[in-house]
N, C-alpha and C positions, 0 to 999 in steps of 0.2 A: 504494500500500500504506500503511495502515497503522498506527505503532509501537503496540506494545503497553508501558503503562506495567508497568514490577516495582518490586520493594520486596525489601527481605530483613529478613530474623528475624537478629537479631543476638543474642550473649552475648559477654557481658568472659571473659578467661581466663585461664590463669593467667602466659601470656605478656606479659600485657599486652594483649593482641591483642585487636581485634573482629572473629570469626568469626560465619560463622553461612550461614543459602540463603536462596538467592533465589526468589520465585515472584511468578505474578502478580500486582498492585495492586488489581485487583476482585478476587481469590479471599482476601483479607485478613478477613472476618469465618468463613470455613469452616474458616483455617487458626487464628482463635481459636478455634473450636471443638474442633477434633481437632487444633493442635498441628503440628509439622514431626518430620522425623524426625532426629536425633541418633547420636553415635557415643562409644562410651564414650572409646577411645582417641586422643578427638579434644584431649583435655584433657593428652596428653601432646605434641604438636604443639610445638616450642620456639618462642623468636622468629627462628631462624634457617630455619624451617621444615623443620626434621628432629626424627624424633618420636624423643625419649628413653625410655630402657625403662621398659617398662608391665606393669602387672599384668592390663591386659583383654585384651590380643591383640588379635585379630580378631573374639574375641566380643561380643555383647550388644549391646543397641538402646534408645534412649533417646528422649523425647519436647522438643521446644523449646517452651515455650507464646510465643507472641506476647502483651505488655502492651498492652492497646490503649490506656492509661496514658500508654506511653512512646514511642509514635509520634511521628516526626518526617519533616516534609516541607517542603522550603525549595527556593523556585523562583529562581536566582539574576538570572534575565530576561533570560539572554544567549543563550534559544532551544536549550538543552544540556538534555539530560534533569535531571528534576528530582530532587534527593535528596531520598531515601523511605527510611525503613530505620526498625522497632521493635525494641526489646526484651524481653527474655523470663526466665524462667527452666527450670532443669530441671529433669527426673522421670525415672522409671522408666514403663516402657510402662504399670505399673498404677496410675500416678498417686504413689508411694511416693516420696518425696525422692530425691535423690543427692548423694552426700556431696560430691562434688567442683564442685556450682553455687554459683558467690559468689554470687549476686545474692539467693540463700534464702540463705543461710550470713549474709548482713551483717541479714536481714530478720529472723531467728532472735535474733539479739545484739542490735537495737535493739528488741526486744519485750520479750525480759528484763530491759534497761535503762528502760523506760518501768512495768513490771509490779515493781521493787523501787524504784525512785524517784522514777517518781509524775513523770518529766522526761523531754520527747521533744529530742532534738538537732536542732540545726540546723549543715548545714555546708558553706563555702563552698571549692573547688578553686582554689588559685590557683597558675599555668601560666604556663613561663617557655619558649621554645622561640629555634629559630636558622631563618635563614635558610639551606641550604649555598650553598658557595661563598665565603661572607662577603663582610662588605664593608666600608669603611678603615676604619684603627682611627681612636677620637678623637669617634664620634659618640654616644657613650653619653648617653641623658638627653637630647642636644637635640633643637633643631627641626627640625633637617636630618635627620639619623636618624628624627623621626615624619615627614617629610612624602614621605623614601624610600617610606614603607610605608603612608601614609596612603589608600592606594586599595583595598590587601588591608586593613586596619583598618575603612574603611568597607562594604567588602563583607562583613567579616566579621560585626562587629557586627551590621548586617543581617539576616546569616542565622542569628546563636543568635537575636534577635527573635522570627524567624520561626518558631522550634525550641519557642519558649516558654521564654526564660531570659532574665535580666534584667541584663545589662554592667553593670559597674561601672567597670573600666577599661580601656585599650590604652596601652602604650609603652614606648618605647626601652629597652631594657634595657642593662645595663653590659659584657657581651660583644660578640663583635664580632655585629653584624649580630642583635643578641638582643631579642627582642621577651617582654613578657608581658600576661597578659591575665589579669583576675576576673569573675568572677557573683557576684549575691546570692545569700546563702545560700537553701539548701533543707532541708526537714523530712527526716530520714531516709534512704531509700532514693534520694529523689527527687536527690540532692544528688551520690550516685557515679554515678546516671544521667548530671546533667547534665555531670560531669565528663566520662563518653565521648563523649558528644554534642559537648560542645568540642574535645574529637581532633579526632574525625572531621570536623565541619565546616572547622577551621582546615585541614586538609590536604584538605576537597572546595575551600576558597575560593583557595588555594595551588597548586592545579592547573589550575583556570578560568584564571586569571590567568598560567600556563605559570613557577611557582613549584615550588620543592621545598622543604619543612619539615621540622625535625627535632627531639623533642622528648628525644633522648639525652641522660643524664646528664651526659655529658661528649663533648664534640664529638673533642678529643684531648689528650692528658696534660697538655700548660701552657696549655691554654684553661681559663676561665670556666666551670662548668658549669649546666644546667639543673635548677632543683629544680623540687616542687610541694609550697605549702604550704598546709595544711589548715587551715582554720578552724574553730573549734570553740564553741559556747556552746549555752545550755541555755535550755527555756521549761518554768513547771510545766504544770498542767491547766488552766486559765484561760487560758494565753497569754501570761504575766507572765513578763519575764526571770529568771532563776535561774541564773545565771552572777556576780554582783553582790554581794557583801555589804561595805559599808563599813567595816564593822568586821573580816573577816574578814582573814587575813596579805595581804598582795599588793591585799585588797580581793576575792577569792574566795570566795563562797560555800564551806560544807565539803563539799557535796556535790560541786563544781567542781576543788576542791581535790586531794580524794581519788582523782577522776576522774583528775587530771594524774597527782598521784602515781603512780596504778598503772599508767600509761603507761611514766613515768620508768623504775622499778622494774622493768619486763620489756623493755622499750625493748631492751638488746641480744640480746635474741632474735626480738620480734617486725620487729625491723629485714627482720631476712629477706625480710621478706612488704614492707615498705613501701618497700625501697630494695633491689631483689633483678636486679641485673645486678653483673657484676665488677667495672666501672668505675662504680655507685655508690661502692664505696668508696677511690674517689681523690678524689672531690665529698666525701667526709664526712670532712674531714682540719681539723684546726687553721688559722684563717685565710683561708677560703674563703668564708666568710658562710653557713655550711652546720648541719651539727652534727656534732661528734665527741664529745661525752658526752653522759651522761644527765640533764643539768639544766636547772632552768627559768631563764629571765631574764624579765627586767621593761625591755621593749623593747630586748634585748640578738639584734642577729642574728647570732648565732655559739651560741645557745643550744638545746635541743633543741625544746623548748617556749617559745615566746616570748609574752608577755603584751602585747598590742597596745596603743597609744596611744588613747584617745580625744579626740572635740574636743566634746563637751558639755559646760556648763558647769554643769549641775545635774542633781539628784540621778538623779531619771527617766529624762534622757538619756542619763548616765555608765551606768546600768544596762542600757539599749537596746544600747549602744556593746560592752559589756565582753566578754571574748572572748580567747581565745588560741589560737594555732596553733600544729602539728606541724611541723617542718622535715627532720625527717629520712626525706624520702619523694623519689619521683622517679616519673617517667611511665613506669615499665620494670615499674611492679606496675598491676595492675586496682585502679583507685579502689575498687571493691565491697570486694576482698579489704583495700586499707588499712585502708579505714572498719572493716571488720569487728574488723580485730585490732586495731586504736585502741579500739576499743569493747570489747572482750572483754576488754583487757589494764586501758581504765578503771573498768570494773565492776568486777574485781579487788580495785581500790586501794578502793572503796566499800567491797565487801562486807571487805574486812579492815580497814575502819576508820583507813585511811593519811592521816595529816597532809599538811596542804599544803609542799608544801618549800619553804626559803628560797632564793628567788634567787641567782645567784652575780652578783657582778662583779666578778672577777680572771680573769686569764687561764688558764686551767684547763689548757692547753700544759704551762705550767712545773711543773704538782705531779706530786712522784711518785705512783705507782700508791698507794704505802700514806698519801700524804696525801688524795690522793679518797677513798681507801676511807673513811676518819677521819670524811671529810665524806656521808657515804654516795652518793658519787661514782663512775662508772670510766668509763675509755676504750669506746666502741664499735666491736664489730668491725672490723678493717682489712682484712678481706676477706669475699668470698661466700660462701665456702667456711666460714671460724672463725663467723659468723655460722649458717649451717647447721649447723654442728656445735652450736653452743652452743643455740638450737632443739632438736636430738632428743634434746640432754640433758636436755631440762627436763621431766618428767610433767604437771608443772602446767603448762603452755603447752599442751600437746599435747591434753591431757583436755580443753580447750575446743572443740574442733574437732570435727567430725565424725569416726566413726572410719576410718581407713583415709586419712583427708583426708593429713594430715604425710607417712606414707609415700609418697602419688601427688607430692607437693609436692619433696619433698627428693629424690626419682628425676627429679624433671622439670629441678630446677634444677643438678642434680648432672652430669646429661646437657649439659646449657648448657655449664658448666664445659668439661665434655669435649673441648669441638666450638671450644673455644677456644684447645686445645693447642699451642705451638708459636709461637705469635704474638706477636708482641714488642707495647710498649703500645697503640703509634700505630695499629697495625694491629687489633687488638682493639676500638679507639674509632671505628675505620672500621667495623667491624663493625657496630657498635650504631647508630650514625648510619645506617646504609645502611636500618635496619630501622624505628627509631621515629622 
C-alpha cells in the first residue's frame, strides 16, 4: 500500500493556536480554488480546548482560502512524513470578510499604514521558548547549554531554510533549559506568517527528536519567563530605510516616532491582545527584563519599546540597522493579531500627530502612580482581566477593529479566565505550559 501524502489549511487564532483540516496534498490547487470549509464558533475554541461563550452557536459556515503564498513543506530526512501545512484566511460562504480572521484584520491595518504614509513595515518575531522538564541550573549563555541543544538547533534551523525564512540566530537563553531563536525580518503580513511557521516547526523539530517545547509565558511563578519580541522599522516606496533620522530625538525619524508613541499611549489596552494569558502578567512585572510601563528606552530591556543597538559605523549602515522593538508580547497571542494592534495603535500616534517620547532611564519601580502620570507614564495592567476591562473601556480602541471583533474577543478571553478558577499559581503555569 501506498501512503497518501496530506497537508492542512491552517489559520492563527485567537488562542494563539494553529487550527485548521487536513486534506489531501494533490487536491491543494482545487482547495485554492473553492476554499475548505470553516466554523464560525471555531474562533471561540480556548487554549485549553473548551469553547467559551459564543454568539454563533451552532450556526453559520464559513470558507478557509489556502495562501499558496504561504505554503510550507520541510522534509526533515529521517523517513517520517513530511511537514506540509498552508495558510489562509477567512470569508463568509459569499466571499464577504469576517470580522473575527486576523490574518485580513493585520492585512486591512498595514494597507492603511502604507496608503497614509507612503511606508511599508518590516518585522522580525523574536522567540524565546523552554525545554520541559528543565535542565541544571548555571548553563545560561554557555557552550555547554548550546551544545545540549545543538542537534535540535541544527535540525531546526534546517527546517525554517527549508520553510523559506532566513535564521538569524539560536541560543542558550538565561532560564533554565531556555533557548531563543530570530529571522530576518519580513515585509508585512509575510512576517506574522513566518512567526507561526516558527511555532510550529520548532515543536515539529522537538518531537522528531522525542523532545517537548514550551513557549508559555511563564513556565511557573519564580521561573524566568518567555517573551516574544517584535521588531519593528520602516522602508519608504523606493526601499530606502525610514526608521532613521539623525537629527530626529532618539535619532527616529517623526514618522517612527509617532508610530512608537501611539503604541506607548494605548499600550495598556492593546496589551490584551499582545500578552493575553493570566500569567502574562507575572512576566510583565518590574525587574524581569520584560515590561511593566508604557515607555521607550534606548537599549534599556526593562523598557516597553526598546531602541536596539546598532554596529554600523556610518551613516547608510546606522540607517539599514535602526529599528526598535515591542517587548511586551508573549507566544499566548496570534502574531497576526499583535502585529495588527501594534499597527492600528501606531497609526494612531501618526494620525494624531504624537511626538517621539523621551527615553526613561531611572527605575520606573520606585515613582508613584502621580509621578509617571507627570511624566506621561503609568503602570501596565497586573492582570488579564484589568487589562480586559481597560480594553472595552476605551471606544477608541475598539472603533478600530472590526465590528463585533472586541465583543467575540473579550467573551473568549473572559471564558479562559473562567476555566482557570480555583487554581492556585503553580498550577495555573502548568496549565499554560501543558498547552503552548
Amino acid at each position: 500500500m501506498t501512503a497518501e501524502a496530506l497537508m492542512m489549511a491552517c489559520v492563527s487564532d485567537i488562542a494563539g493556536m494553529i487550527r485548521g483540516k487536513g486534506f489531501p496534498a494533490a487536491a491543494l490547487p482545487a482547495r485554492v480554488a473553492r476554499g475548505v470549509g470553516w466554523v464560525p464558533t471555531n474562533v471561540q475554541i480556548t487554549c485549553f480546548d473548551r469553547i467559551a461563550p459564543t454568539p454563533f452557536g451552532s450556526l453559520g459556515d464559513l470558507v478557509l482560502w489556502p495562501d499558496p503564498k504561504s505554503e510550507v513543506r520541510v522534509d526533515f530526512g529521517d523517513g517520517g512524513p513530511v511537514e506540509r501545512f498552508i495558510l489562509g484566511d477567512v470569508t463568509g460562504t459569499d466571499g464577504s470578510p469576517w470580522s473575527c480572521c486576523l490574518r485580513s484584520m493585520l492585512r486591512r491595518a498595514l494597507a492603511d499604514l502604507e496608503a497614509e504614509t507612503g511606508l511599508t513595515l518590516y518585522a522580525a518575531f523574536e522567540h524565546e521558548f523552554m525545554f520541559k522538564g528543565g535542565g541544571p541550573a548555571g548553563a545560561a549563555f554557555s557552550l555547554d547549554g548550546f551544545r545540549k541543544r545543538q542537534r535540535f538547533g541544527e535540525l531546526f534551523l534546517g527546517a525554517l531554510r527549508q520553510a523559506g525564512l532566513s535564521p538569524d540566530s539560536f541560543l542558550r537563553e538565561y532560564g533554565r533549559d531556555q533557548y531563543e531563536v530570530t529571522i530576518d525580518p519580513a515585509a508585512g503580513v509575510a512576517a506574522a506568517d513566518q512567526s507561526l511557521v516558527l511555532r510550529a516547526l520548532a515543536r515539529a523539530t522537538a518531537a522528531r527528536l522525542g523532545d517537548d517545547i514550551t513557549f508559555t509565558p511563564l513556565i511557573g511563578p519564580d521561573e524566568v519567563g518567555n517573551g516574544v519580541h517584535i521588531h519593528i522599522s520602516f522602508r519608504d516606496a523606493r526601499g530606502f530605510p525610514a526608521t532613521y533620522d539623525a537629527g530626529g530625538r532618539h535619532r527616529l525619524s517623526r514618522t517612527a516616532g509617532a508610530f512608537a508613541a501611539g503604541i506607548l499611549k494605548y499600550l495598556d489596552r492593546i496589551v490584551a491582545f499582545t500578552a493575553p494569558s493570566v500569567v502574562s502578567y507575572t512576566r510583565l512585572t518590574p525587574h524581569r527584563w520584560s515590561a511593566a510601563f508604557n515607555n521607550l528606552g534606548d537599549r534599556d530591556r526593562e523598557a516597553a519599546i526598546r531602541i536596539c543597538p546598532t554596529s554600523a559605523r556610518d551613516e547608510a549602515g546606522i540607517a539599514r540597522q535602526y529599528h526598535y522593538e515591542v517587548r511586551a508580547c508573549d507566544a499566548a497571542a496570534s502574531p497576526h493579531l499583535q502585529l495588527a494592534a501594534l499597527v492600528l495603535a501606531g497609526l494612531a500616534g501618526v494620525r494624531e500627530g504624537l511626538e517621539t517620547p523621551t527615553a526613561t532611564t531611572d527605575d520606573l519601580s520606585l515613582l508613584t502612580p502621580e509621578a509617571l502620570a507627570a511624566r506621561g507614564l503609568a503602570r501596565l495592567p497586573t492582570s488579564l482581566a484589568e487589562a480586559l476591562d481597560r480594553l472595552e473601556r476605551d471606544e477608541t480602541v475598539r472603533s478600530w477593529f472590526p465590528d463585533g471583533f472586541v465583543e467575540v474577543y473579550l467573551a473568549h478571553k473572559r471564558g479562559e479566565i473562567a476555566m482557570l478558577e480555583g487554581m492556585d499559581a503553580a498550577a495555573v503555569c502548568a496549565a499554560y505550559a501543558a498547552v503552548y
